[in-house]
N, C-alpha and C positions, 0 to 999 in steps of 0.2 A: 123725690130726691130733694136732700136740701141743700143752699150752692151758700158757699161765703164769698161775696163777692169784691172786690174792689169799690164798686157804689156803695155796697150794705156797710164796710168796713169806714169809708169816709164820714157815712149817716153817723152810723154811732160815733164815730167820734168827735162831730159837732154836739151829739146828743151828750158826753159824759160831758164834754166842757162845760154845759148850761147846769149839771148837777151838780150838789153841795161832796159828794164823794168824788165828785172826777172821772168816772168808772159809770158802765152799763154792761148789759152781757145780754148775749143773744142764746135759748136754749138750741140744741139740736135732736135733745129727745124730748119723746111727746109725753113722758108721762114719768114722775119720781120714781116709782117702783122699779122704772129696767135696770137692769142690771149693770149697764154700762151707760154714763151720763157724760153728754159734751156739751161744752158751750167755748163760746166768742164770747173773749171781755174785751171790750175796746175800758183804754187808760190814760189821763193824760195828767202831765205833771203836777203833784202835789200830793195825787191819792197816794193811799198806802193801805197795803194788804196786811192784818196783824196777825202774826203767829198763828197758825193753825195746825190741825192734822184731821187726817183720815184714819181713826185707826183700824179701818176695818176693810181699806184698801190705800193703792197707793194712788198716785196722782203726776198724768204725763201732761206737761207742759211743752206748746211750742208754738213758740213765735209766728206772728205771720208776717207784721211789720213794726219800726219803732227798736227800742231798745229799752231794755229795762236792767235794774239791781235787783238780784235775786240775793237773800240769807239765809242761811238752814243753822236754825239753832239746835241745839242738846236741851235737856229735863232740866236744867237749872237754869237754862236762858243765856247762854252763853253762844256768841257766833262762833259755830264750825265748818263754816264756808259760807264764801261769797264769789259772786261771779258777774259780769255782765253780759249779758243775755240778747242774744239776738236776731233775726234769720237767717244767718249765717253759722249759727255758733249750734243749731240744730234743736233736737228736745230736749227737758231735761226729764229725767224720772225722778220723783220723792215716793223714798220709802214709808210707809204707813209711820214711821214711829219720828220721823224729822218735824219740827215747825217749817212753815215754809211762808214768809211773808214777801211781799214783791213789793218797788215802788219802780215808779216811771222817769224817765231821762228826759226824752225828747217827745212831741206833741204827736197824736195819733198813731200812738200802739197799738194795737190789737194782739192778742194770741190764741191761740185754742187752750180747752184744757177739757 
C-alpha cells in the first residue's frame, strides 16, 4: 500500500522550494508501462507547468492541498478556460486533446494526478 501523507506532502515541498523548477513529484506506480500512472507533484510558487497533452489518454487532476491556476488552451494557443483550483473545487478532468498548464498561488501545493 502506498499512503500520501501529510509529512510526505510537507517533505516535498521543502524539497521543490530548494529546486530551480519549484515542483517535485512522487511516483505511485512501479513501473511506466501500467496502464494507469499516478503521482504527487508538490508546487510552489513560480513553477509553471507549459502546455501539454496526452494524446492518447486523458488526465485527472486533483488537489490535495494549496491552490493553484489552471489554463486549457485550443491548437492555436488560445486560452479557453481558466479556473482556480483547489480542494475544495474537487477534480478536474482534461480531455486527451486540451493543453493543460498549471502554475501555483500559494506555498506548498500538492495534487495528485
Amino acid at each position: 500500500m502506498k499512503l500520501i501523507t501529510l509529512q510526505q506532502m510537507n517533505l516535498m515541498g521543502e524539497q521543490a522550494a530548494q529546486l530551480p523548477r519549484l515542483r517535485t513529484h512522487h511516483l505511485l506506480h512501479d513501473d511506466t508501462r501500467e496502464p494507469v500512472q499516478r503521482m504527487t507533484i508538490a508546487m510552489e510558487p513560480g513553477t509553471y507547468i507549459r502546455p501539454h497533452r496526452h494524446p492518447h489518454g486523458w488526465e485527472l487532476l486533483t488537489p490535495l492541498r494549496g491552490r493553484f491556476v489552471v489554463l486549457q488552451f485550443d491548437d492555436r494557443g488560445a486560452v479557453t478556460g481558466a479556473l482556480c483550483w483547489a480542494k475544495r473545487t474537487g477534480c478536474w478532468k482534461c480531455p486527451p486533446t486540451s493543453g493543460i498548464p498549471c502554475c501555483r498561488l500559494m506555498p506548498a501545493g500538492c495534487c495528485l494526478r
